[in-house]
C-alpha positions as CSV (number, residue, x, y, z in Angstrom):
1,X,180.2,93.9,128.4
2,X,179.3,90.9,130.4
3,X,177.5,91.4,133.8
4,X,174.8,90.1,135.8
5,X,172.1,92.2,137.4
6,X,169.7,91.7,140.5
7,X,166.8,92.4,138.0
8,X,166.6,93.0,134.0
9,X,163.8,95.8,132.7
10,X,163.3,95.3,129.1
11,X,161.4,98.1,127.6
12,X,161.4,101.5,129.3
13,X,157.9,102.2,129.2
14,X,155.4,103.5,132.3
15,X,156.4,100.6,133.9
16,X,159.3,100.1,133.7
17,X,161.5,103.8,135.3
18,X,159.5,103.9,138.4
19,X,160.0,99.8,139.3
20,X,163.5,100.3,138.3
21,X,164.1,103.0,140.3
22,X,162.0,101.2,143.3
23,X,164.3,98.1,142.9
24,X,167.8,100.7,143.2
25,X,166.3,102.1,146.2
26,X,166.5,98.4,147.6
27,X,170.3,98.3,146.9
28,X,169.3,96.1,143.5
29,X,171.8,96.2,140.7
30,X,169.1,96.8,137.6
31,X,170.0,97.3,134.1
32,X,166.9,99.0,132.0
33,X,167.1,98.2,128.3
34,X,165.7,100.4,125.7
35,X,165.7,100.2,122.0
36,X,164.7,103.7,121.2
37,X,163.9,106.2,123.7
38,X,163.0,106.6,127.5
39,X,159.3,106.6,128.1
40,X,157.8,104.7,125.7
41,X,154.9,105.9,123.7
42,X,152.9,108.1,126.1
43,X,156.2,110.4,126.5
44,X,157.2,110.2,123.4
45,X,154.6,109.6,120.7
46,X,151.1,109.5,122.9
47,X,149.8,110.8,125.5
48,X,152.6,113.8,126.0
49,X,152.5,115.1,122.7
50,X,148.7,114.5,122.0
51,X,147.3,116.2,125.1
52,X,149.7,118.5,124.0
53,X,148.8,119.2,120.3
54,X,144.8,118.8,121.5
55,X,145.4,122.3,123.7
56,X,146.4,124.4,120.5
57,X,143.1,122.9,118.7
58,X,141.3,123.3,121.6
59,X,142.3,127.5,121.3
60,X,141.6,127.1,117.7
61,X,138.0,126.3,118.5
62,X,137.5,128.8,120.8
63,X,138.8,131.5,118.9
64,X,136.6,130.3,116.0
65,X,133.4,130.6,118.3
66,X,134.5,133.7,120.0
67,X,131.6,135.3,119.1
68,X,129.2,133.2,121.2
69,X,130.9,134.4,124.1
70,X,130.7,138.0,123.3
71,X,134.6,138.5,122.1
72,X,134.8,139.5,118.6
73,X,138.2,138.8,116.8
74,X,139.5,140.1,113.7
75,X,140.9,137.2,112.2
76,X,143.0,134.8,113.3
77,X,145.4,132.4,111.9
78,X,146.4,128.8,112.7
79,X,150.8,128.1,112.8
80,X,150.9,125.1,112.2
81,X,154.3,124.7,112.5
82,X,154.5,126.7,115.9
83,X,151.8,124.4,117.3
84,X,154.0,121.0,116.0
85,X,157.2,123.4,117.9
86,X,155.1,123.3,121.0
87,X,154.1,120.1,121.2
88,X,157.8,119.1,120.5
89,X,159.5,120.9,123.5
90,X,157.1,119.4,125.7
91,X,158.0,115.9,124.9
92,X,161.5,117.1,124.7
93,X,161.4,118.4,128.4
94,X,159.5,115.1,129.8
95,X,161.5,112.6,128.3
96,X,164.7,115.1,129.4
97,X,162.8,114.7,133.3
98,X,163.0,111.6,132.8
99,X,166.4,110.7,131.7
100,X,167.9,112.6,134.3
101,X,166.1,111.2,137.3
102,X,167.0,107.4,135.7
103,X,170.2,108.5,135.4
104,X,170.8,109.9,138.9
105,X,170.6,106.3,140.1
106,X,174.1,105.0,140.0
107,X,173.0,101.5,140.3
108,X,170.6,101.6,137.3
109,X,172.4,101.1,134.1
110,X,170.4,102.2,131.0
111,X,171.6,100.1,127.9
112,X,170.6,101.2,124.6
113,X,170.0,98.7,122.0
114,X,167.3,95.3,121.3
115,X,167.3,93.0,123.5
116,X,167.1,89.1,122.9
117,X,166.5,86.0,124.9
118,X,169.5,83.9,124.7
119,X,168.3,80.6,126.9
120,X,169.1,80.3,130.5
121,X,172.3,79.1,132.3
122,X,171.0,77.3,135.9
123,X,168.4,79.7,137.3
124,X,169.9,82.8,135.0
125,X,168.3,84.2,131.4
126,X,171.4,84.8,129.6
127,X,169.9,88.2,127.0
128,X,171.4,90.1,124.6
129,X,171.4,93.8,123.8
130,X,173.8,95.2,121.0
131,X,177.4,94.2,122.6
132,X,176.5,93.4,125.8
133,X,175.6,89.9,127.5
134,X,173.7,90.4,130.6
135,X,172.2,87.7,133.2
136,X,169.5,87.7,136.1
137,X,167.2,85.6,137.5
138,X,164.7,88.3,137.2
139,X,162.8,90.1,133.9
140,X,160.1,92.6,133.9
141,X,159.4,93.2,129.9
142,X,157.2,96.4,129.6
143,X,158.3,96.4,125.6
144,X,154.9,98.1,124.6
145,X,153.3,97.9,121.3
146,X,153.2,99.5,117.4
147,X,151.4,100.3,115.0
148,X,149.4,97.4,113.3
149,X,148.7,97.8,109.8
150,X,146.2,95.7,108.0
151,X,147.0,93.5,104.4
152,X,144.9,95.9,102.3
153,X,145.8,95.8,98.9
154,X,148.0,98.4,97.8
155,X,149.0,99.3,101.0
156,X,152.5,98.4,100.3
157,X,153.4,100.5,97.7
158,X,151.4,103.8,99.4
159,X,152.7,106.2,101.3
160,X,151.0,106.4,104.6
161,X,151.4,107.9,108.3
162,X,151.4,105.9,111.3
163,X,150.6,108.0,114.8
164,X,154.8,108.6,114.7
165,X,154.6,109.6,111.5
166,X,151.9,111.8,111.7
167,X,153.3,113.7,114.6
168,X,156.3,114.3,112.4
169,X,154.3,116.9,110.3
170,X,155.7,120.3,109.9
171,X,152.7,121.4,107.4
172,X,149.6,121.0,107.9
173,X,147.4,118.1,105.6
174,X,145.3,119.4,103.0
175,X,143.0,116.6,103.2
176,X,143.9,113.7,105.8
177,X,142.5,110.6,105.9
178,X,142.2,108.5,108.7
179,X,141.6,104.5,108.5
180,X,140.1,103.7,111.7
181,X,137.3,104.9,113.6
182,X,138.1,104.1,117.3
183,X,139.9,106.2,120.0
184,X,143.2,107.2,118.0
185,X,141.9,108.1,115.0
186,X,139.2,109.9,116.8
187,X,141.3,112.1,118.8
188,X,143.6,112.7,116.0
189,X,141.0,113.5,113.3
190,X,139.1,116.6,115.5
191,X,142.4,117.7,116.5
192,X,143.8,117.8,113.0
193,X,140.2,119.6,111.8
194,X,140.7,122.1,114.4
195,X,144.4,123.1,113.3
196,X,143.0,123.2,109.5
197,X,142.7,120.1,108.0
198,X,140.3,118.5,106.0
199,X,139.4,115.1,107.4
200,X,137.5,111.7,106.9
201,X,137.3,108.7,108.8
202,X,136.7,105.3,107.0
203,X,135.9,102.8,109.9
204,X,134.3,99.5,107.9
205,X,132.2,98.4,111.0
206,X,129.1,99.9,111.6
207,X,129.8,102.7,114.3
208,X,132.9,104.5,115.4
209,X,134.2,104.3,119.0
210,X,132.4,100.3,118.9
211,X,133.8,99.6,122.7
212,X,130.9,102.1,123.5
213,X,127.5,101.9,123.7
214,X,125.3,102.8,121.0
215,X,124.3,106.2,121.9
216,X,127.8,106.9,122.9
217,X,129.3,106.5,120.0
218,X,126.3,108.3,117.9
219,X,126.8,110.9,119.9
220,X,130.6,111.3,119.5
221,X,129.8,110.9,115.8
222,X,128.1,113.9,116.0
223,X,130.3,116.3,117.5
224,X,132.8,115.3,115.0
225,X,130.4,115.6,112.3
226,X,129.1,119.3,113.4
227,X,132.9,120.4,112.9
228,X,132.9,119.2,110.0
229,X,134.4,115.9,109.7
230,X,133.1,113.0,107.1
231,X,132.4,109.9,108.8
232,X,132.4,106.7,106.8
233,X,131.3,103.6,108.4
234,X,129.8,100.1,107.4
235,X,132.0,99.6,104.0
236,X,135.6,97.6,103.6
237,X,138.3,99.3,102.2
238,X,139.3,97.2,99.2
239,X,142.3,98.9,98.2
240,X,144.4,102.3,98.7
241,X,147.0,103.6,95.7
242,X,148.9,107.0,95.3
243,X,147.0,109.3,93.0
244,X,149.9,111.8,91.3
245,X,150.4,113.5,94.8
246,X,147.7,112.3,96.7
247,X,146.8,108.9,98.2
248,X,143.2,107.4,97.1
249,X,141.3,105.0,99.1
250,X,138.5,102.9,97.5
251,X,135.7,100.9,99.3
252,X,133.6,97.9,98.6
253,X,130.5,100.0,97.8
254,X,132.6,101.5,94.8
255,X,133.4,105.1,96.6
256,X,136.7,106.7,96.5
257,X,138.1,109.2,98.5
258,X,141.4,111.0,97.7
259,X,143.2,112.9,100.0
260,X,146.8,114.3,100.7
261,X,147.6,112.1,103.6
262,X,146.6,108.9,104.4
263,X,146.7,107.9,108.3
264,X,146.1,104.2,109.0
265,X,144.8,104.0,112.9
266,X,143.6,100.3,112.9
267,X,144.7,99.2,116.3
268,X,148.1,97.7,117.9
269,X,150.5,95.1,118.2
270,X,152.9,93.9,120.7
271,X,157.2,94.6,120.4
272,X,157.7,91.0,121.2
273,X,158.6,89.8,118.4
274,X,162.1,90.0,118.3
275,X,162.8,89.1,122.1
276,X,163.8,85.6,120.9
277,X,160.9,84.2,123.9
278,X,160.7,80.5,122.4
279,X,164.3,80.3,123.6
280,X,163.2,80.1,127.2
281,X,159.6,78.7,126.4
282,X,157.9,81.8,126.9
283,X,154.5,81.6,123.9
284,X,152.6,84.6,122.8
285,X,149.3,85.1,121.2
286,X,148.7,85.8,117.6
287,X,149.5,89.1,117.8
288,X,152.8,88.9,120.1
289,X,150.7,89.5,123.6
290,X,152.1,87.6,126.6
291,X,149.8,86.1,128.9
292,X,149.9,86.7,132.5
293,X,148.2,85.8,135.8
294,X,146.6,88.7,137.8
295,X,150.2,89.7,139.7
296,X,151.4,89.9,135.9
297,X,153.6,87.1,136.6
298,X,154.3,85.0,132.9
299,X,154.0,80.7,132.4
300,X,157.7,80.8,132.8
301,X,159.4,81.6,136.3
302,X,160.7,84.4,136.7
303,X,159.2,86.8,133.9
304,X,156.8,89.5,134.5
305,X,155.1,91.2,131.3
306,X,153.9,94.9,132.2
307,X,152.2,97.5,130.3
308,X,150.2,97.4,127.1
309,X,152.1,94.2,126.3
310,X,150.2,92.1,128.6
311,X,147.0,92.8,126.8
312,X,145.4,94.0,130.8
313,X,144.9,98.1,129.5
314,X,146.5,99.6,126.9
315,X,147.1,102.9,128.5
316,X,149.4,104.9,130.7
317,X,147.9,103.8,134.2
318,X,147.2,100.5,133.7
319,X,150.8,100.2,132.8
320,X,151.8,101.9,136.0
321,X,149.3,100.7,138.0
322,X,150.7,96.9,136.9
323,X,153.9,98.6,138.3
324,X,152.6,99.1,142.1
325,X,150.8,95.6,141.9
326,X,154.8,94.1,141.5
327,X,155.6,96.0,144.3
328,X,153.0,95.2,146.4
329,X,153.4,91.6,145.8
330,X,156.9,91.4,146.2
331,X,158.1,89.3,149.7
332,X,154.9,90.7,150.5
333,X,153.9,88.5,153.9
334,X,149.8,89.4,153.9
335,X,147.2,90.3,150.9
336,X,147.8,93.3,149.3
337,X,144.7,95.7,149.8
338,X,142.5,96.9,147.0
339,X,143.3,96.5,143.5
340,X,146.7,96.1,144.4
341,X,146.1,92.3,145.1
342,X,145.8,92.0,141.2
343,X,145.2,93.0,138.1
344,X,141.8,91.3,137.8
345,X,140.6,93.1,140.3
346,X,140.5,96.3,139.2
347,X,137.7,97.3,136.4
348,X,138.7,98.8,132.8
349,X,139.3,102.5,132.7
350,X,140.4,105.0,130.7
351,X,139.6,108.2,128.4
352,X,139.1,109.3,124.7
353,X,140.3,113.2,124.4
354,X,138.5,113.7,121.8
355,X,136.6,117.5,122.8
356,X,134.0,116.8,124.9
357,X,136.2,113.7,126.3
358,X,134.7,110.3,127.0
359,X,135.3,109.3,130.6
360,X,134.7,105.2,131.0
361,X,134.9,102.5,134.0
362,X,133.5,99.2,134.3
363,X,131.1,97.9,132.4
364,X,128.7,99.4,129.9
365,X,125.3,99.3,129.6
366,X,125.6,96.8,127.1
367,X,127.4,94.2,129.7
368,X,125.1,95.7,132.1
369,X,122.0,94.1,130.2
370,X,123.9,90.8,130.0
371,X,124.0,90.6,133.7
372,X,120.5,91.5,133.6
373,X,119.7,88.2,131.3
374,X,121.5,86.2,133.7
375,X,119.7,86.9,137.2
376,X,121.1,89.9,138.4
377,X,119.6,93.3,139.1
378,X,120.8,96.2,137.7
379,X,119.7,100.0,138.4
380,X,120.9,102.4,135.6
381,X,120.4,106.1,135.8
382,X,121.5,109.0,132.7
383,X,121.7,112.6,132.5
384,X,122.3,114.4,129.3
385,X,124.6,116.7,129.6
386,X,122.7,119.8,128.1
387,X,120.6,119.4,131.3
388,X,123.5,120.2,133.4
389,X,123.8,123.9,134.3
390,X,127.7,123.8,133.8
391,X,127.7,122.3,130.6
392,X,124.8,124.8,129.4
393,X,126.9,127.9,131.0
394,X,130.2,127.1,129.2
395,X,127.6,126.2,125.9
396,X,129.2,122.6,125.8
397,X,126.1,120.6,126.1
398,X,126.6,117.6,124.1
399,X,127.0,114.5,125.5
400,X,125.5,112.2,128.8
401,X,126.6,111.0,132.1
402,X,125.4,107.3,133.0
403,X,126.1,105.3,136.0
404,X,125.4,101.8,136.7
405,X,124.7,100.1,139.8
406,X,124.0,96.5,141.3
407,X,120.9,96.8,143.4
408,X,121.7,93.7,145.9
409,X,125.1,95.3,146.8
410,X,125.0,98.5,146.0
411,X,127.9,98.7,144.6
412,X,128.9,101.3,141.2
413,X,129.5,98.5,138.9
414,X,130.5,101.3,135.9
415,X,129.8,104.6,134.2
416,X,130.1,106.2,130.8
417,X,130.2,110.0,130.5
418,X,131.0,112.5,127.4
419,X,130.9,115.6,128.1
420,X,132.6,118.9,129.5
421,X,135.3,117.4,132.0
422,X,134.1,114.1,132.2
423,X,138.1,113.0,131.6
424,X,138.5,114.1,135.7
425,X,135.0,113.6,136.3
426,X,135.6,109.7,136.0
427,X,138.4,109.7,138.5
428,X,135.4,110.6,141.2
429,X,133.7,107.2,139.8
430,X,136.3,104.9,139.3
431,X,138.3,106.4,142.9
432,X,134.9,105.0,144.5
433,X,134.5,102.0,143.2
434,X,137.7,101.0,144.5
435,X,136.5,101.9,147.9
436,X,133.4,99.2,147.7
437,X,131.4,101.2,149.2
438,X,127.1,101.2,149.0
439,X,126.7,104.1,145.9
440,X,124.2,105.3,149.0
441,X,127.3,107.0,150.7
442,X,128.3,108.7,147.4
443,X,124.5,110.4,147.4
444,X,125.7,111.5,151.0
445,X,128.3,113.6,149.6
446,X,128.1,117.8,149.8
447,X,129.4,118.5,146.0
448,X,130.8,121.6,144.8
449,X,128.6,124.3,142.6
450,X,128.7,124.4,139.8
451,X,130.1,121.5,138.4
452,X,129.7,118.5,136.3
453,X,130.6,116.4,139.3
454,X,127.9,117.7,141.2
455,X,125.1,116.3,139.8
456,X,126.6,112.5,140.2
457,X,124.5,112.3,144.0
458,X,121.3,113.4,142.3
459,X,121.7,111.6,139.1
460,X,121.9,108.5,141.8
461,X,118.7,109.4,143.1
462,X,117.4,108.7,139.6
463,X,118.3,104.5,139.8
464,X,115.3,102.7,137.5
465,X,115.4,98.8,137.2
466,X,117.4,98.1,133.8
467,X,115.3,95.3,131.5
468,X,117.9,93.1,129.9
């Protein structure tokens, strides 16, 4: 098939359904081209199934420490295999939602199959995807990213899990071990514990969770570590080899650790590398990420890069969020209001699920001191959570809540929280922020008792001067 289309998705990702579907409710003629399945990773291999599997650890737990709460058990017994069932209908039925509202669309033509830059004919990219030649002056990639797998000797000729891979499972791992220490491995290390598992994670820096600050990321480390989890940090791995059934793993300082599965979680690279982009002079960094300016536009005319490929957020909502700032630029005749006027506009945010979740916006305290150093003045303010009645009452006491504020504007410049709820809890920081308003007006507020979210007003109250 040859045919030319107002627009060209590549990658059907976060982005990508909802701008294509925006585009056909303008009369557009779009085709959306997908290599493997509808909804990228966070329908199909993160975010859906995770949060998913995370609930049936999450009952695990509880049922363990019944007895705190007064209910006594006789026994209980982890399926496995009915938990990995579970998880799967659920991505089955979302990616199913999805398909069929794509499809209902009769100007949206879903084309399965990789898709390659060709060069351009006049103001058209000519791209290929399987038998089919297809042309526009218009392409939005939101191709997404893989698995990265670091040159560690022996790595080759192991057998190892990637996060697909893992979720593939039908028995539970004996003893799983997980190469990376930061937000995937984290997540899927406790939730893997929980469902019976034995688990280490070998991160060779110095702390897990590094983006955080230092008492963040102790204080993850200790959760993990109180359900029993090994945490191995500050040693390179220097090679990994089968052992009869199992897989081994030895570090620099001479330790080994054997286990029955080996999951490598050291961070991500972009699906660019087989869009052909040289042939319309489109470059990417070293590890296929596409450079954009803040309305995601790319150096060459005509291409938009949304979603984790862009390098702006690797997660769900930035990808969707770079989805709305399209939109709102498109034949758009004044200035888009809010973060909508770009992407570098709006701060960082996101979530670790590990149990209690990490909630994070804007900067850290770390980046907060570096403002400091440089002239400005910064109040900081932290609650632990074991001195918040709801975290005490539900007997989840471990973590903190922190905010960070600029004292000549008053604005919330960011806040890191891990605790009970502190996933939503974020949204009321982060929802604020993008109001600009004085931090004074959020102390104003009448919260709800008793929450976690209540105390944010009187933890305010609390500002001190931060020394840098």
């Amino acid at each position: 098939m040859k045919k030319k289309y107002d627009a060209i998705i590549i990658g059907a990702g976060q982005a990508a359904p909802s701008l294509a579907v925006h585009f056909a409710n303008l009369g557009q003629s779009i085709a959306l081209v997908e290599a493997n399945r509808l909804g990228g990773t966070c329908v199909n291999l993160g975010c859906t199934p995770t949060k998913t599997l995370r609930k049936s650890a999450r009952v695990a737990h509880l049922v363990r420490h019944s007895k705190e709460f007064g209910i006594t058990t006789d026994g209980f017994n982890v399926d496995f295999a009915a938990a990995m069932a579970r998880m799967h209908e659920r991505v089955n039925s979302s990616r199913q939602g999805l398909e069929n509202w794509i499809n209902s669309f009769n100007t949206i033509d879903v084309i399965h199959g990789w898709a390659q830059f060709e060069g351009r004919q006049g103001n058209d990219f000519i791209i290929k995807a399987g038998d089919n030649t297809l042309m526009t002056s218009r392409v939005y990639l939101n191709t997404g990213t893989r698995p990265f797998v670091p040159p560690i000797t022996g790595m080759a000729d192991t057998p190892y899990l990637d996060n697909e891979g893992l979720l593939s499972l039908t028995e539970c791992p004996r003893h799983l071990i997980i190469i990376g220490g930061s937000y995937i491995g984290l997540e899927m290390g406790q939730i893997f514990c929980r469902l019976g598992a034995a688990v280490t994670i070998i991160e060779p820096g110095s702390r897990v969770a590094s983006r955080e600050d230092e008492d963040i990321s102790a204080a993850v480390q200790d959760v993990l570590a109180a359900e029993g989890i090994t945490i191995l940090t500050g040693s390179d791995i220097t090679r990994v080899h089968s052992e009869q059934n199992d897989v081994a793993v030895t570090l620099n300082s001479g330790q080994q650790v054997v286990g029955s599965h080996l999951l490598v979680a050291t961070g991500r690279i972009a699906n660019t590398d087989q869009l052909n982009l040289a042939s319309i002079g489109l470059a990417c960094d070293e590890r296929g990420f596409i450079p954009t300016d803040s309305q995601l536009k790319t150096l060459v005319d005509g291409v938009w890069a949304l979603g984790d490929v862009n390098r702006r957020g690797a997660f769900t909502h930035t990808s969707y969020h770079d989805h709305e700032i399209v939109i709102a630029h498109e034949n758009s005749k004044s200035q888009p209001l809010h973060q909508w006027g770009g992407a570098d506009r709006r701060p960082p945010s996101y979530a670790m699920f590990t149990d209690p979740p990490l909630g994070r916006v804007g900067i850290s305290l770390q980046e907060a001191k570096a403002l400091v150093s440089r002239g400005r003045s910064i109040g900081v303010a932290t609650r632990q959570m074991k001195d918040i009645s709801r975290a005490k009452e539900e007997s989840e006491t471990a973590g903190l809540i922190r905010l960070i504020v600029d004292a000549d504007t008053e604005q919330i410049l960011g806040s890191s929280m891990l605790g009970i709820g502190c996933d939503e809890v974020i949204a009321v920081i982060s929802n604020f922020m993008a109001t600009g308003a004085s931090y004074r007006v959020m102390q104003q507020a009448l919260p709800v008792h008793p929450t976690v979210a209540e105390l944010l007003p009187t933890i305010l109250s609390s500002l001190t001067p931060l020394d840098s």
